[in-house]
C-alpha positions in Angstrom: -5.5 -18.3 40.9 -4.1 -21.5 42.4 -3.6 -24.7 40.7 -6.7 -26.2 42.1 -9.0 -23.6 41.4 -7.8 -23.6 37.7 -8.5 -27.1 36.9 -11.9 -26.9 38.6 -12.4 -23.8 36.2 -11.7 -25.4 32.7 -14.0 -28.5 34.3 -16.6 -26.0 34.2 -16.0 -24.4 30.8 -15.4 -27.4 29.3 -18.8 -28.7 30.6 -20.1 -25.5 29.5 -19.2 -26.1 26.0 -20.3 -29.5 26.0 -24.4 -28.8 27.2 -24.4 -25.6 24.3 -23.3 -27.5 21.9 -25.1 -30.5 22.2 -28.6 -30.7 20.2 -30.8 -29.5 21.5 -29.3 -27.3 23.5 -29.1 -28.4 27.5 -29.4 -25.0 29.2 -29.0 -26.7 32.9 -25.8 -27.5 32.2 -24.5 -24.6 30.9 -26.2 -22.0 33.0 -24.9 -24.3 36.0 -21.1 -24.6 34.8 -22.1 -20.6 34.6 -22.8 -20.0 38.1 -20.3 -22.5 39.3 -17.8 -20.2 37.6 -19.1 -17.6 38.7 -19.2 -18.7 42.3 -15.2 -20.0 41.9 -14.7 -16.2 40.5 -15.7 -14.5 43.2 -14.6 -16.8 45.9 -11.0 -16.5 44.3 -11.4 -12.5 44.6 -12.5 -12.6 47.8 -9.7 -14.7 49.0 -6.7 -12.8 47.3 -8.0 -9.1 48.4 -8.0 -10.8 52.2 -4.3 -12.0 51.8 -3.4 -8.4 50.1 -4.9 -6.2 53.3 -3.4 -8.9 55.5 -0.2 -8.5 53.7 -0.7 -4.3 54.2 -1.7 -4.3 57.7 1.7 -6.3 58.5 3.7 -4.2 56.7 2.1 -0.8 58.0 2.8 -2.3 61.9 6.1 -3.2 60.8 6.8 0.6 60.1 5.9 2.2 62.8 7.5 0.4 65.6 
């Protein structure tokens, strides 16, 4: 995960946290820092498994000329 995406990430938790444990609880804000994660989580998949076949498709071309 890159720096950035990191630091966005324990935003999120730690506004997660902060709306469960507040009384009463405020559901919004952690079923939002939720999704957001959630959202950040896949986005970060997404990008790594495109750099990895990119990465394999170079390599494979690379071998057989």
């Amino acid at each position: 995960m890159d720096k950035y995406f990191l630091v966005v990430m324990i935003m999120l938790v730690g506004g997660m946290v902060i709306g469960i444990t507040q009384t009463p609880p405020r559901l919004e804000l952690f079923y939002g820092g939720l999704a957001g994660a959630l959202i950040l989580i896949a986005y970060t998949t997404a990008k790594n498994r495109r750099e990895h076949q990119q990465l394999r498709r170079e390599r494979r071309d690379s071998r057989r000329r």
